[in-house]
Structures are given as structure tokens and as C-alpha cells.
C-alpha positions in Angstrom: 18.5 25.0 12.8 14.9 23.7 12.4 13.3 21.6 14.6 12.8 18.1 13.5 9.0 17.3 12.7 7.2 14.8 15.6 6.8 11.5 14.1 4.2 8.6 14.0 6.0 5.1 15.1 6.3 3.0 11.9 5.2 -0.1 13.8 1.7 1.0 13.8 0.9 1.0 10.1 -1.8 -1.9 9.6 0.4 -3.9 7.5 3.3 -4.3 10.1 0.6 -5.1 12.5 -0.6 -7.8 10.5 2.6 -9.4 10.4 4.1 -8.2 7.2 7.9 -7.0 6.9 8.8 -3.5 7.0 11.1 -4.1 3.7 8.0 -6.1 2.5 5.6 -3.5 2.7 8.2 -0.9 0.9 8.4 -3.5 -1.7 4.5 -3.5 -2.6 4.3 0.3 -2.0 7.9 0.4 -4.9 6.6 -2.1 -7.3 3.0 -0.7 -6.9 3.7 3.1 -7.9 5.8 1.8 -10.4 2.5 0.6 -12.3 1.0 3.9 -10.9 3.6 5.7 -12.5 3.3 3.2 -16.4 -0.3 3.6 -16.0 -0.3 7.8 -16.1 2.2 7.9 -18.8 0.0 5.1 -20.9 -3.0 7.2 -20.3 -1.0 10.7 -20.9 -1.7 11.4 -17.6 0.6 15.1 -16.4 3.4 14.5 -14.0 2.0 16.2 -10.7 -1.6 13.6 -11.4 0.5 10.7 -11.4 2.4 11.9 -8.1 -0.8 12.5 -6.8 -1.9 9.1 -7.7 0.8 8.2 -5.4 0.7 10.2 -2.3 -3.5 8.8 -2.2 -1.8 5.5 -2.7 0.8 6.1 0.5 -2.0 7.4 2.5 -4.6 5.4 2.3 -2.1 2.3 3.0 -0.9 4.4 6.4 -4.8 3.7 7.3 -5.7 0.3 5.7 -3.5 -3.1 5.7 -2.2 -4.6 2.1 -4.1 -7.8 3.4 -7.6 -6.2 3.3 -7.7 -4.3 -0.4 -6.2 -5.3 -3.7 -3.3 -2.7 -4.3 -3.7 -2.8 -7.7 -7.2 -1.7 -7.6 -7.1 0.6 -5.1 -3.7 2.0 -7.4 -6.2 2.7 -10.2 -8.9 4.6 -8.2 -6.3 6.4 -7.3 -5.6 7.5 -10.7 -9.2 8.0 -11.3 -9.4 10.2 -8.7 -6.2 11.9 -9.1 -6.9 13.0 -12.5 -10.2 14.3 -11.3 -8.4 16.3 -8.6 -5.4 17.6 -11.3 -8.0 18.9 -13.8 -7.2 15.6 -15.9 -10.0 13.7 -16.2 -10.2 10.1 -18.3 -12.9 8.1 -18.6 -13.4 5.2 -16.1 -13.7 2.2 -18.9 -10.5 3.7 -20.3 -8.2 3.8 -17.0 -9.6 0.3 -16.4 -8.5 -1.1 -20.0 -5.3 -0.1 -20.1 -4.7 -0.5 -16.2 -6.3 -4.2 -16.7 -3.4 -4.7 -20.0 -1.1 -3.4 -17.6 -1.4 -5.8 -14.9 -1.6 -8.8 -17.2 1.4 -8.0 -19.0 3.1 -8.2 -15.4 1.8 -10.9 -15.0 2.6 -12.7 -17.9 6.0 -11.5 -17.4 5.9 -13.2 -14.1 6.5 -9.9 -12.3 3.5 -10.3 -9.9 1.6 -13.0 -8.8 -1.9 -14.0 -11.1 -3.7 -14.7 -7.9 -5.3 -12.1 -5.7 -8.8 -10.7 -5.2 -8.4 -9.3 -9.0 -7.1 -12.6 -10.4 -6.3 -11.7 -14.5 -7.1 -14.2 -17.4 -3.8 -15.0 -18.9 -5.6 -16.1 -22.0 -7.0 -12.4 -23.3 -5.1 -9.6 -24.0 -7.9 -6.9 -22.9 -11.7 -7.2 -20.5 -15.0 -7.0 -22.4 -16.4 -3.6 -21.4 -20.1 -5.4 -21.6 -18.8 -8.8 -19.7 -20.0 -9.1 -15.9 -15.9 -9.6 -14.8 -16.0 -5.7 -16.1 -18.7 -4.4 -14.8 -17.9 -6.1 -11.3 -14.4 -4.6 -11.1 -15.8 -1.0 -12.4 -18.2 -1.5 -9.4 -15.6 -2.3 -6.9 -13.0 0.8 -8.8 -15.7 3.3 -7.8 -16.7 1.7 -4.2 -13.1 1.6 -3.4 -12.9 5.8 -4.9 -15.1 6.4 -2.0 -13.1 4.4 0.3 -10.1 6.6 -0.7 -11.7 9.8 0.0 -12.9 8.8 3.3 -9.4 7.4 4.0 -7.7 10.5 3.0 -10.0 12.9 5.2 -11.1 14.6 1.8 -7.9 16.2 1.4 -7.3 16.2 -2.5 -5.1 19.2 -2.2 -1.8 18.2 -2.4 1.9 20.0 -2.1 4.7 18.3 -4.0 7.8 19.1 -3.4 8.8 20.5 -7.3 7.8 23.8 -7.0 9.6 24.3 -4.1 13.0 22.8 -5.5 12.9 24.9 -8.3 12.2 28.2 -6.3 15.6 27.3 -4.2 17.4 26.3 -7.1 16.7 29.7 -9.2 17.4 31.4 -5.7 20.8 29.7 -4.8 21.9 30.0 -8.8 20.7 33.8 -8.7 22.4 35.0 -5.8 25.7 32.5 -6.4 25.5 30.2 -3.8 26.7 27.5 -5.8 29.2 27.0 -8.7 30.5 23.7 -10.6 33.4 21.7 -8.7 34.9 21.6 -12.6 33.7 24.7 -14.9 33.8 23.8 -18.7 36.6 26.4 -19.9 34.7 26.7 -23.5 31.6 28.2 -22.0 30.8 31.7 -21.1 29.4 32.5 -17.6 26.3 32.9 -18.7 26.9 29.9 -20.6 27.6 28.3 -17.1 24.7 29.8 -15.3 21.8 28.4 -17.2 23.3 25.1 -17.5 24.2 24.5 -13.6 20.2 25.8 -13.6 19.3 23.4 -15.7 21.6 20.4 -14.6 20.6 20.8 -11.2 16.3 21.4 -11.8 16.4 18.2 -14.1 18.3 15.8 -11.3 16.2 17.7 -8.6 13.0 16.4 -10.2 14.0 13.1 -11.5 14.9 12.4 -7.8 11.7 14.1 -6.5 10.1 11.5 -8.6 12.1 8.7 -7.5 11.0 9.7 -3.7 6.8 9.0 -4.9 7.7 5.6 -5.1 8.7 5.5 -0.9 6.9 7.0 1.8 8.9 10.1 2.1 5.5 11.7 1.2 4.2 10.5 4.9 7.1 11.4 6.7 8.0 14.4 5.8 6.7 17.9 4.5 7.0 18.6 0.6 9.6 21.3 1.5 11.9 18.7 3.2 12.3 16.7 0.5 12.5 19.5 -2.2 15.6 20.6 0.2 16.9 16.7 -0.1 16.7 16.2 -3.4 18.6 19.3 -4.4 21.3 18.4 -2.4 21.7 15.1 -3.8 21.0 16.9 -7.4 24.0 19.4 -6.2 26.3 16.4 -5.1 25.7 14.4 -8.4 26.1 17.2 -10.4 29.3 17.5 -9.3 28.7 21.2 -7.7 29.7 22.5 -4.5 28.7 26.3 -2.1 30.3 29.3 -3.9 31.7 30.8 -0.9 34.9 29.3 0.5 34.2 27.6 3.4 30.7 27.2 3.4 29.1 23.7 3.6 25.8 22.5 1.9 24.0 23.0 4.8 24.6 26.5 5.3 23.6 27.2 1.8 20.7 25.3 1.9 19.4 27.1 4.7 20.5 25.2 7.8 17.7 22.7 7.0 17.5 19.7 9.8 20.8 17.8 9.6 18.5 14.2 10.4 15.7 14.8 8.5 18.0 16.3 5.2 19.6 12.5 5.7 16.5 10.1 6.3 15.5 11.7 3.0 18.6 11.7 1.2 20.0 7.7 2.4 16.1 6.4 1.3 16.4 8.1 -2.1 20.0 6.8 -2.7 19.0 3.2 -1.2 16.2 3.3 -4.1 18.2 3.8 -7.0 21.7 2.8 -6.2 21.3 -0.3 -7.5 20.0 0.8 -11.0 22.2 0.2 -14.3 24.3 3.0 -15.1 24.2 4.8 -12.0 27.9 5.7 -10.5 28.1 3.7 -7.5 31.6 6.1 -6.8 29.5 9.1 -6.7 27.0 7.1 -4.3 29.4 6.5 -1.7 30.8 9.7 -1.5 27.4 11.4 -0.9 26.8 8.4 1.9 30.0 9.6 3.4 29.2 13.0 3.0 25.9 12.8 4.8 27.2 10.3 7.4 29.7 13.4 8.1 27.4 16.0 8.7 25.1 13.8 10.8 28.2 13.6 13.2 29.3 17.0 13.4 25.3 17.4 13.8 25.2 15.4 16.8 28.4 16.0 18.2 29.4 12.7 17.9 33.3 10.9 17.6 33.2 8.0 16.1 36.8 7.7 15.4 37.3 5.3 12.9 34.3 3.7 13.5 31.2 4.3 11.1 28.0 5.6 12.8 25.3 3.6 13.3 22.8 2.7 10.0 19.3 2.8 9.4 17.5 -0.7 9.8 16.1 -0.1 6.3 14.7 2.9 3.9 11.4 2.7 5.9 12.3 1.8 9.1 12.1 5.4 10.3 9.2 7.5 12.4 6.2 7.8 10.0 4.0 11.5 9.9 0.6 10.8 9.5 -1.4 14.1 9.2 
């Protein structure tokens, strides 16, 4: 089984030294690649730019404090940036309209706070491009670019984990590691084949989505969470190993039991309280994972549960 990565202690990210909660500072990294994430499909942004966007956004907040920059502005140098870096360029007055119209419609909404070092007008709908307001926040968008890059150590090449969920899905479908818990009877096996393909590559990146909007990104490998999030895309999907008596972490590869959970209980804790999701089908992958952390470990319980997380962030940060 692999060895679990070393990790940095959460307790030293500047924001939890300066006082602020851990389920505070998961908050304003949640709610902030949310607008990351409106802002890329406002300005037709491609998927892996706006994740991208995201992992600068996690990074340079694992070197600087929420206290000491303006999320929101740093959140759209990182899109300016990132879309450099993805071959998807837009033009700097653009990405700061339509960021700007963002932000005030959240505010207006009362979904964040008008104050801040990039107080909004609640009175216009959209900045003057030839006002000074404009051309000071442009100024402070391209200062705070080269505060990113420093930040980030120059690194603009970034792994995501999609490419390698779909290379383990079309590997474990191909050779027949998995099969439906329930085949349709009205569909042919090949019928069946490029559906549980399908099924499971769709819920695999929708998840690997979801996990941009935590710090999964800092504490784990790309590979890791591709390995998570097809579990979880397995377990919703209602699909089980192929071979009788194999588990999930066999045919995943004997992946690290802790780490395949860490990933999997943040994801879940992210979206279990969405409308429409199947709290049922939550549960039983909690219980599922809770299982294989104790035969992991070695542990008996009894009919006791095991011990849980402090939060979805209160675990051992990587910081490259």
C-alpha cells in the first residue's frame, strides 16, 4: 500500500495564525472560488483555467493571511493570470468589468459584506473604464499579478486531477474491474459498457470540481484525488468491483486507505448539504469509508464509531 504523503501542520497557515477559524478560513476559500468559478464561465473561460484560477487562489493563501489582501482581487488576478497560463487570454478591462458586476451583485444580494479594501458602489451597475476608481484597482490587479507569481515560486504548470480519473476509469471499465450493482435488463453489454463509462467520468469530474473549491489541491497530489473522486463517482453510481470478493480498494490500486478518506469525507462534507443530493447514499459511503479506515488501522471499535475529523480542513496541509 502507498505510503501516505508528509504533511505541513495546518496551524501554520497565516490566517489561523492571525486568529481566524479554521472553518472560517474554508469558508472564504468556498465562497471565494465560487465567484472564481461564475467569473470563468461569465467570461467563457475553459474548465482546467478556472481550476487553475483556483489552485493560484489556494496557494497563494497557504503563504499570505486573508487579513493582508482583498480575496476578491487577488481571485481576479488569478484569473488573469490563469488564462494567460491556459492559452486563454482576456483582456484586463474585461475580467475587471464583469468581475466588478459580479461582486456587486453579491453584494446587493447581501451575500458578502460592501466593506473591504475594494468597497463597491451599490448605486452603479458597472466601473467607468476612464474613472480614477478603475484605473486604481487595474493598478492594484496587476501589482497583486506579480505578487502571485512570486507567491507561487513561478510555478504556472499545474496537474489536475481529470486526466488522471479518466485514464483509471477507461482502465478499470476496459479490463472489467467494475460492473453496475443493478444492470438495466433492456440494454446490451455494450449498451452497459459505455454508459457505466460515461456515468462514472461525468460524477468523477463534477466531484473533481467540487474538490477546487477546498484545499485538497494543497494537501494532496492530483493523482490522489483523481483516485477519491472515482470512488465516490463509483459509490454514487451505484457500482461495485467485478470480481467477487474484491473491495474498492483493491481495484483501485491499493491507494492509501487515510488519504483515499481525508479526500473523500471533505468532498462529501461540501456538498451533502446541497438540494437534491441523496443524503441515504451519503451515509452509506461515510460508513463505507469509516469501514475501510478500520480494517486499515486494525482497529475494533465494537459498536462504537471511530473517531471524526475536527472539520473538512482540519487535517495536515502539503505545501510544495
Amino acid at each position: 500500500m502507498a505510503a501516505a504523503a508528509k504533511h505541513f501542520d495546518i496551524s501554520q497557515l497565516p490566517s489561523l495564525k492571525n486568529g481566524m477559524s479554521v472553518e472560517d478560513e474554508a469558508v472564504k476559500r468556498r465562497k471565494t472560488c465560487r465567484f472564481i468559478e461564475e467569473a470563468g464561465r461569465v467570461l467563457k473561460l475553459p474548465r482546467v483555467a478556472i481550476s487553475t484560477a483556483e489552485v493560484f487562489f489556494h496557494r497563494f493563501y497557504a503563504k499570505h493571511s486573508f487579513a493582508d489582501h482583498d480575496r476578491f482581487e487577488v481571485a481576479v488576478a488569478c484569473i488573469v493570470l490563469s488564462a494567460k497560463t491556459e492559452e486563454s487570454p482576456r483582456k484586463l478591462n474585461h475580467v475587471i468589468d464583469e468581475c466588478y458586476k459580479l461582486k456587486l451583485g453579491a453584494v446587493q444580494a447581501g451575500r458578502i459584506s460592501a466593506g473591504g479594501a475594494s468597497a463597491v458602489s451599490t448605486s452603479s451597475t458597472a466601473l467607468d473604464p476612464k474613472s480614477q476608481e478603475f484605473s486604481k484597482l487595474k493598478q492594484r490587479i496587476l501589482l497583486l499579478e506579480r505578487v502571485i507569481l512570486h507567491s507561487i515560486g513561478f510555478e504556472l504548470s499545474i496537474d489536475h486531477p481529470y486526466k488522471f480519473l479518466v485514464d483509471l476509469i477507461k482502465k478499470l471499465v476496459q479490463k472489467r474491474k467494475v460492473e453496475y450493482i443493478n444492470p438495466a435488463p433492456n440494454m446490451s453489454p455494450p449498451q452497459l459498457t459505455a454508459k457505466l463509462s460515461n456515468e462514472l467520468v461525468q460524477n468523477a469530474m463534477n466531484l473533481a470540481n467540487d474538490s477546487m473549491q477546498t484545499s485538497l489541491c494543497l494537501q494532496f497530489p492530483p493523482k490522489d484525488i483523481a483516485v477519491a473522486t472515482v470512488y465516490l463517482a463509483g459509490n454514487f453510481a451505484k457500482v461495485k468491483p467485478a470480481t467477487k470478493g474484491a473491495d474498492w480498494i483493491e481495484v483501485l490500486g491499493n491507494p492509501d486507505v487515510e488519504s483515499l478518506a481525508s479526500i473523500s469525507l471533505q468532498i462529501i462534507e461540501l456538498i451533502v448539504d446541497r438540494k437534491g443530493v441523496n443524503q441515504e447514499a451519503f451515509q452509506k459511503v461515510k460508513n463505507e469509508i469509516n469501514r475501510l479506515k478500520e480494517r486499515d488501522s486494525g482497529a475494533d471499535y465494537g459498536d462504537e464509531k471511530p473517531p471524526a475529523p475536527e472539520g473538512p480542513d482540519a487535517k495536515r496541509l502539503k505545501i510544495e
